[in-house]
C-alpha positions in Angstrom: 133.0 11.8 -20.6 130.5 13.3 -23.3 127.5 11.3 -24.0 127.5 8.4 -26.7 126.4 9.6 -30.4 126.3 7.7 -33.7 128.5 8.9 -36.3 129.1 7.5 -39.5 132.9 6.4 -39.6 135.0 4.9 -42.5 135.6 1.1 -42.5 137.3 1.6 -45.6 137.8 2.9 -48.6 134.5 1.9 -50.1 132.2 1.5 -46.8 130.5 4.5 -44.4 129.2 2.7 -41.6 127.5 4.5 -38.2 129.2 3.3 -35.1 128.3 4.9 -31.5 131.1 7.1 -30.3 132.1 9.2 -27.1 134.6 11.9 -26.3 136.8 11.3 -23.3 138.9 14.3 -22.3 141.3 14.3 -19.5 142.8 17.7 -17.5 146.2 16.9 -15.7 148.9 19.9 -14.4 151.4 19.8 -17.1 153.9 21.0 -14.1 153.6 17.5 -12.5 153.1 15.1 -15.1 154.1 14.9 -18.4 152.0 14.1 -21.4 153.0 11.5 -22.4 152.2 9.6 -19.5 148.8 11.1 -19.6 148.3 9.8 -23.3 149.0 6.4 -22.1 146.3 6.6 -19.8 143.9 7.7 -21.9 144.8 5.2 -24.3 144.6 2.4 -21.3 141.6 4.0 -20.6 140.0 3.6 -24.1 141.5 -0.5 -24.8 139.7 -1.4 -21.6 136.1 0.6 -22.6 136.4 -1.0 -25.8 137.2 -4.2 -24.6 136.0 -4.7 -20.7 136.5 -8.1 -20.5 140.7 -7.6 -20.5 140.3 -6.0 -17.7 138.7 -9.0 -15.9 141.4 -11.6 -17.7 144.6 -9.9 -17.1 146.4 -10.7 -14.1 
């Protein structure tokens, strides 16, 4: 994980607005598993940083 920046991102067409953001990069061997299962667990990854308390609520 890379450190948390601000960046200005687009909300929408008409609004710029800084939000912090961090890179999360992720090294797998492509000779075991395949990427799109690695994908998903980046993605899995990023729903739960962005939103901690699913992880506490799902069962």
């Amino acid at each position: 994980m890379h450190s948390i920046i601000t960046r200005p991102i687009a909300i929408d067409a008409d609004t710029i607005e800084n939000r912090p953001m961090m890179y999360i990069a992720l090294s797998y061997d492509h000779r075991i598993i395949d990427g799109k299962e690695a994908v998903g667990f980046l993605k899995t990854i990023k729903d739960l940083i962005e939103n901690p308390e699913d992880l506490l609520l799902e069962s």
